[in-house]
C-alpha positions in Angstrom: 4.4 14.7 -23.7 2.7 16.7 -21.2 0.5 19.7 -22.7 0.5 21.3 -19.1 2.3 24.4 -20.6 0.4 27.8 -22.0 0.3 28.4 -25.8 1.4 31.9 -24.5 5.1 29.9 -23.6 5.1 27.7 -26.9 4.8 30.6 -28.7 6.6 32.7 -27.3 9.5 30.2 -27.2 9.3 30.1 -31.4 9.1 34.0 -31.8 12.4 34.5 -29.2 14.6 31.6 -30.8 13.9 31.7 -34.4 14.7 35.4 -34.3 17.4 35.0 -33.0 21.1 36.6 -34.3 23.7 34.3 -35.4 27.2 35.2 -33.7 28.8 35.3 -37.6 26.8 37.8 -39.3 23.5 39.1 -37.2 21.4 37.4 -39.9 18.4 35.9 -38.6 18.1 32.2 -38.3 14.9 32.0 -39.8 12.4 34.2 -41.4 9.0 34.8 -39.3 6.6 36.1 -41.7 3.1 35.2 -39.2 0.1 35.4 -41.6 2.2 36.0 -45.0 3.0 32.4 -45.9 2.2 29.3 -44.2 5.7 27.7 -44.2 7.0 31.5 -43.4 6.5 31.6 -39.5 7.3 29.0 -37.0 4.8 29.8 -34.7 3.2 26.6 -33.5 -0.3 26.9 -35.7 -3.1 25.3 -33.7 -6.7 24.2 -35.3 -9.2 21.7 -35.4 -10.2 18.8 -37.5 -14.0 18.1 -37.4 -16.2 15.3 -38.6 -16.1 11.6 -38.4 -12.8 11.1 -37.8 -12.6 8.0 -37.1 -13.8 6.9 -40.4 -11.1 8.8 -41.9 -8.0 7.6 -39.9 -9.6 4.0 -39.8 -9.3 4.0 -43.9 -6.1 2.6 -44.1 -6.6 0.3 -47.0 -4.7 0.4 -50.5 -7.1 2.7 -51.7 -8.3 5.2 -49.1 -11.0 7.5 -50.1 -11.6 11.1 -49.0 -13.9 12.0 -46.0 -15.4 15.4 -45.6 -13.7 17.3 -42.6 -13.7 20.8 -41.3 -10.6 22.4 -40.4 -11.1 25.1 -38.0 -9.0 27.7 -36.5 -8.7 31.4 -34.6 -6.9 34.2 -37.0 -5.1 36.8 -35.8 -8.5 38.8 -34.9 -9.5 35.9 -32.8 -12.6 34.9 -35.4 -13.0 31.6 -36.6 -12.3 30.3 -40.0 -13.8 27.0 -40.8 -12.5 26.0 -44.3 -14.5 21.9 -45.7 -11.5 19.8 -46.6 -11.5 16.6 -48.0 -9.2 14.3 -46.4 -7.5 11.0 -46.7 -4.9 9.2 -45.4 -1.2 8.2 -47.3 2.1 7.0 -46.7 3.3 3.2 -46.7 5.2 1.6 -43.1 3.2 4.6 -40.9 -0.4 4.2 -43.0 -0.6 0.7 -41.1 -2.7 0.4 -37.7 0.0 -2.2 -36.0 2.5 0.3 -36.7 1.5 4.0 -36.3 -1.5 5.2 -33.8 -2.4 7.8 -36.4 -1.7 7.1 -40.1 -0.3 10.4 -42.1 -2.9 12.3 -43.6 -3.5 14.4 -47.4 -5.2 17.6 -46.8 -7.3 18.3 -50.2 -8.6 22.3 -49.6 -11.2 23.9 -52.0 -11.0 25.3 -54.9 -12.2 28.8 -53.1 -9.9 28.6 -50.2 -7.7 31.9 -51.2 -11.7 33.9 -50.7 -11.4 32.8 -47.1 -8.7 35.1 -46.5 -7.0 32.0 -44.4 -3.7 30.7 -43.4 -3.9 28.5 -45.8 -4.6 30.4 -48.7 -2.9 29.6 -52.3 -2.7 25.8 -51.2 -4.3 22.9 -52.7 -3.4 19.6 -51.2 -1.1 19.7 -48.0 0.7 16.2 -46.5 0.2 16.1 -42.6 2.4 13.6 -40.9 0.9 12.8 -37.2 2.4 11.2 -34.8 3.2 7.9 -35.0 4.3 6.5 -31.2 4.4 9.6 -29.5 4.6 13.9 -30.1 8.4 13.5 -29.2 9.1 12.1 -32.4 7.2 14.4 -34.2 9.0 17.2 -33.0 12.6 15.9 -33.9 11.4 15.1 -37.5 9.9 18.2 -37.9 13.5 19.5 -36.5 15.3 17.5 -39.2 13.3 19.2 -41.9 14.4 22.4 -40.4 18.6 21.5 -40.5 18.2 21.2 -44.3 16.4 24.6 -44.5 19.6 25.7 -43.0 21.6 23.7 -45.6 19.9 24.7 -48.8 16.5 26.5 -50.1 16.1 23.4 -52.4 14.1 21.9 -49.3 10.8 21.1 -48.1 9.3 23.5 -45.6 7.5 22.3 -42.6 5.4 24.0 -40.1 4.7 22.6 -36.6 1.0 21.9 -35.5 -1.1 21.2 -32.7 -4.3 19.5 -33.3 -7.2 18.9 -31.5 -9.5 15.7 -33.2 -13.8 16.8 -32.8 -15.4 13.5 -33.7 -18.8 13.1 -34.8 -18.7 9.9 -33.8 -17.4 9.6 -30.7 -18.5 10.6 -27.1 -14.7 10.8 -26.0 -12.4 13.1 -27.6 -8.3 12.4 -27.7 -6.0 14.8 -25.7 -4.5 17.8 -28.3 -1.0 16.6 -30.1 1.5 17.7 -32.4 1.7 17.2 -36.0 3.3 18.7 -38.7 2.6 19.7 -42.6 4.9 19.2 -45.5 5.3 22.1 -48.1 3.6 21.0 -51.1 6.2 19.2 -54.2 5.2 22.0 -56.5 5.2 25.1 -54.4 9.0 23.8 -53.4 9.7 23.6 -56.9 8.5 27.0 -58.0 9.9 28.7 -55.1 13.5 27.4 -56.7 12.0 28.1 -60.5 11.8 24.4 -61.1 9.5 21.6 -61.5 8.8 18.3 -60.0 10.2 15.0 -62.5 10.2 11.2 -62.1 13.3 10.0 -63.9 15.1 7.0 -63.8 18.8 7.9 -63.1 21.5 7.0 -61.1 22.8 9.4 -58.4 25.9 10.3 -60.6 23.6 11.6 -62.9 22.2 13.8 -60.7 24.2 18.0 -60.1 27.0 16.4 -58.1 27.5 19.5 -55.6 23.7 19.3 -54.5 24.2 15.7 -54.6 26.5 15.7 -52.0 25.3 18.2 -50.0 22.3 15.9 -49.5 24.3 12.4 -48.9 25.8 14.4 -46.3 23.2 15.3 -44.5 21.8 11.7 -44.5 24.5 10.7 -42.8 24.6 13.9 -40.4 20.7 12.8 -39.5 22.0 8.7 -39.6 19.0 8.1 -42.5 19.8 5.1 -44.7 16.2 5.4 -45.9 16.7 6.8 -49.4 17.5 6.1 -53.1 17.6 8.2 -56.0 17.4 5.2 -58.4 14.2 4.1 -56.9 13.4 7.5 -55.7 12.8 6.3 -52.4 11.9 9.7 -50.3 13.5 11.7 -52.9 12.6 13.9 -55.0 13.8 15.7 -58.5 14.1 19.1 -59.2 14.6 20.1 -63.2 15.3 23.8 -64.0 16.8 26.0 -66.5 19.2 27.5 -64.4 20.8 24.1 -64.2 21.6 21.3 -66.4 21.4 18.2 -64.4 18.9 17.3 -62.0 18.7 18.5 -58.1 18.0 15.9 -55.4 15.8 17.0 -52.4 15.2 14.7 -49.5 12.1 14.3 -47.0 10.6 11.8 -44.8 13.2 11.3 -42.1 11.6 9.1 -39.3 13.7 6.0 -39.9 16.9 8.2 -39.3 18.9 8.4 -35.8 18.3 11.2 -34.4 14.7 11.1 -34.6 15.6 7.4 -33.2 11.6 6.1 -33.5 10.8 3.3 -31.8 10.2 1.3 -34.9 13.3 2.3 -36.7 15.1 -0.4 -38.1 18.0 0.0 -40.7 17.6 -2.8 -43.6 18.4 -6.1 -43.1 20.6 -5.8 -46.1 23.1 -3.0 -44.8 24.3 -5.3 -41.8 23.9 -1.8 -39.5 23.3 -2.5 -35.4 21.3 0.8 -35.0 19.5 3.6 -37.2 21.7 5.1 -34.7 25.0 4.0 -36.6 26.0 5.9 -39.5 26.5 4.5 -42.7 27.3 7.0 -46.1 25.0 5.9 -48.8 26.3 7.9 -51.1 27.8 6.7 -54.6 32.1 5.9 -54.8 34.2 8.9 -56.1 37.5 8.9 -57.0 38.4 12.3 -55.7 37.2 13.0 -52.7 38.1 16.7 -52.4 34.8 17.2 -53.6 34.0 16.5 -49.7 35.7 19.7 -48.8 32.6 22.0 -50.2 30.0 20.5 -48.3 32.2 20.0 -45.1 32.8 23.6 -45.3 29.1 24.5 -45.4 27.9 22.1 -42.6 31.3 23.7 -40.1 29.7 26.7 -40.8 26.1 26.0 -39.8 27.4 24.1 -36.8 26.2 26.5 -33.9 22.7 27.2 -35.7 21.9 22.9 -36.7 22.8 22.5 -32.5 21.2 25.6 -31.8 17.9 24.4 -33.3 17.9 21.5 -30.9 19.3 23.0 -27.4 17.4 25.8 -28.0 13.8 23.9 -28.4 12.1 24.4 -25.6 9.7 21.6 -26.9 12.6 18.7 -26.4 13.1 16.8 -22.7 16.6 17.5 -21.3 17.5 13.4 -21.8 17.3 13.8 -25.6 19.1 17.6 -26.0 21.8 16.0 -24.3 22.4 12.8 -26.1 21.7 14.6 -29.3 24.4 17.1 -28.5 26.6 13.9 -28.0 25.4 12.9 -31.6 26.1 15.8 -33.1 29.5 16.2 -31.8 30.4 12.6 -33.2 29.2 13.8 -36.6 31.7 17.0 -36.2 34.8 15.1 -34.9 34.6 13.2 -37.7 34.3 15.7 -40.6 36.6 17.1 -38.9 38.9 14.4 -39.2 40.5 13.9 -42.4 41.6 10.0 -42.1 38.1 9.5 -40.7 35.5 11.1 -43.4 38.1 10.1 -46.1 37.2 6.6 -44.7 33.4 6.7 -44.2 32.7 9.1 -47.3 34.7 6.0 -49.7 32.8 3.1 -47.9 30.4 3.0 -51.5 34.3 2.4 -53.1 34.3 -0.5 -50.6 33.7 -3.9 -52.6 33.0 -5.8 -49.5 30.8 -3.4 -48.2 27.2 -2.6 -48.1 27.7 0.8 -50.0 26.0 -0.1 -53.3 23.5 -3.0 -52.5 20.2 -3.0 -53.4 17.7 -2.5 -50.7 15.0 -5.5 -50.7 11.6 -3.6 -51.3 13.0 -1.5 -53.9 14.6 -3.7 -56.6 12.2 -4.1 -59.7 10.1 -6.9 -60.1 
C-alpha cells in the first residue's frame, strides 16, 4: 500500500466517517473519545518501536522471550512519550517466518505506565497483530473486529496503528506500516461485568442467543476458523447477570473477506474457498431462533457496508467485490428456503457440519 498520503487525510477520514449519523436514529456509529481510552477513538495512533528489533521479531521459537523496546509517540501537545516495554512475539500459523513477514507481537507495559500520563495508561499487556503479507490485510481484519462492535459490546476492541520500526541493529530502516492492537481479555470482560474462563463445553452449552449471534457472524465474515469445544479463537465470558456462558470471537484472518493469501479452509470441511461459506454452528431443531439474529444483522446492514465503502484506507477493487460479498450474505438471510438450508447444514449427517477439525482433536 502506498503511504504517499498525509496523516492530516488518514485522520481526518476516521474523525468524518466514524461520526457519522445513521439514517435510523442519528446515533453515532461509533464513539470517538481521542485521549480518554485507547480503544475509544479510531483515529489512526501512530508511534515507534525502538531497540533491536530484529532480535525481537527473529524470536520465533516455542518459547520466545521478552526484549526490551521503547515505544515512542507525539501526545496531543506534540511532546514525546517514550514508555520501556518489554516485548515478545505470540500466535501459532502467523508466528512462523515462511509464513508471515512480521510475527504478532505481546506488548508487556510497566508497572508505572498510568504516571506517564500516556495513551496507554491502565494497560498491562496489549496483543499487536502486524501484518502478515501486506497492510491490506490488516486493515480488513481490523475492519472485521469493528462489524462485531456493531453486533454486540461482548467484543474485542481494536484500534488501528501505524508503526515505524528504529533498529539498533540495523543501518536500513523498513518503510512505516499498519498494525493493529487487540483490547486486552480482561479489560473486555470487565467492561461487560464478567470474567475470562477456560471451560470444556460444547456450544449448546453455551447462552444460546449470544451463541448464535456469533455463528452468524462467522458465516457473514466466511470464518470456519473457530471451536468452542477446543476454544479455538474463542473466548468465554462468565457473569452474574447471566447463567450460561457468552462466546466472543477474534482472530479473523483465515475468513473471506479478509481473503489472505494464505487462507485455506481445512482439509476436513471439503470447502473450495475461505471464500465459500459454510455455518459451523451446532443442529437445532427449531430454527426460528434464526429470526433474532437475522433481525439484528438487517438492521446493521447500511452501517456493516458503510464501514467498508466508506474506508478511505481500502483500494476500489476490494470495496467493490466486498459489496458483492456482502450482498450474497443479505440475499440469503433474506431468503427463507435458503438460510433455513445453510443455518441446518450441522443437522446434515452427510455433511461436514460437526467433524472434528484435525489439529484440534485431543491427543
Amino acid at each position: 500500500m502506498a503511504f504517499k498520503f498525509s496523516i492530516f487525510i488518514v485522520l481526518s477520514f476516521f474523525i468524518s466517517s466514524f461520526s457519522e449519523k445513521k439514517e435510523a436514529n442519528n446515533a453515532p456509529i461509533y464513539k470517538s473519545i481521542s485521549g480518554k481510552d485507547l480503544f475509544e477513538s479510531d483515529e489512526i495512533l501512530s508511534f515507534t518501536l525502538k531497540g533491536n528489533i530484529r532480535a525481537l521479531l527473529n524470536d520465533r521459537g516455542e518459547t520466545p522471550t521478552y526484549h526490551p523496546v521503547t515505544l515512542s509517540y507525539k501526545n496531543k501537545e506534540g511532546s514525546e512519550v517514550n514508555i520501556p516495554v518489554k516485548m515478545k512475539t505470540r500466535g501459532h500459523f502467523r508466528k512462523l517466518k515462511e509464513n508471515c513477514k512480521y510475527p504478532p507481537l505481546l506488548i508487556n507495559f510497566p508497572k508505572d505506565v498510568d504516571r506517564l500520563s500516556s495513551v496507554f495508561s491502565g494497560q498491562k499487556k496489549l496483543k499487536l497483530v502486524m501484518p502478515c503479507t501486506g497492510d491490506d490485510y490488516i486493515i480488513r481484519e481490523w475492519l472485521v473486529y469493528k462489524i462485531y462492535n456493531l453486533v454486540t459490546p461482548k467484543s474485542f476492541r481494536a484500534r488501528l496503528v501505524r508503526i515505524d520500526l528504529d533498529d539498533s541493529k540495523s543501518k536500513k530502516q523498513a518503510a512505516p506500516f499498519y498494525a493493529f492492537l487487540i483490547e486486552d481479555d480482561k479489560q473486555m470482560a470487565t467492561r461487560n461485568k464478567a470474567i475470562t474462563v477456560e471451560q470444556k463445553l460444547r456450544p449448546e452449552q453455551t447462552k444460546q442467543d449470544d451463541f448464535l449471534t456469533m455463528a452468524v457472524f462467522q458465516y457473514l465474515v466466511g470464518n470456519t476458523d473457530w471451536s468452542v469445544q477446543y476454544l479455538q479463537n474463542i473466548k468465554l465470558l462468565k457473569s452474574e447477570s447471566f447463567t450460561q456462558l457468552v462466546t466472543v470471537p477474534y482472530d479473523f484472518d483465515h475468513s473471506g473477506i479478509v481473503d489472505a493469501p494464505y487462507a485455506q479452509p481445512a482439509e476436513e470441511l471439503l470447502m473450495k474457498s475461505v471464500q465459500e461459506r459454510r455455518y459451523r454452528g451446532y443442529c437445532m431443531a427449531d430454527l426460528k431462533a434464526f429470526e433474532k439474529p437475522i433481525a439484528l444483522y438487517n438492521k446493521l446492514k447500511n452501517d456493516i457496508y458503510n464501514l467498508f465503502t466508506k474506508c478511505s484506507l481500502l483500494d476500489a477493487k476490494y470495496i467493490k467485490s466486498i459489496t458483492r460479498y456482502l450482498d450474497e450474505f443479505y440475499a440469503t438471510i433474506n431468503d427463507p428456503k435458503r438460510w433455513q438450508k445453510d443455518f441446518a447444514y450441522p443437522c446434515d449427517k452427510n455433511g461436514t457440519g460437526n467433524i472434528v477439525i484435525k489439529g484440534l482433536k485431543e491427543d
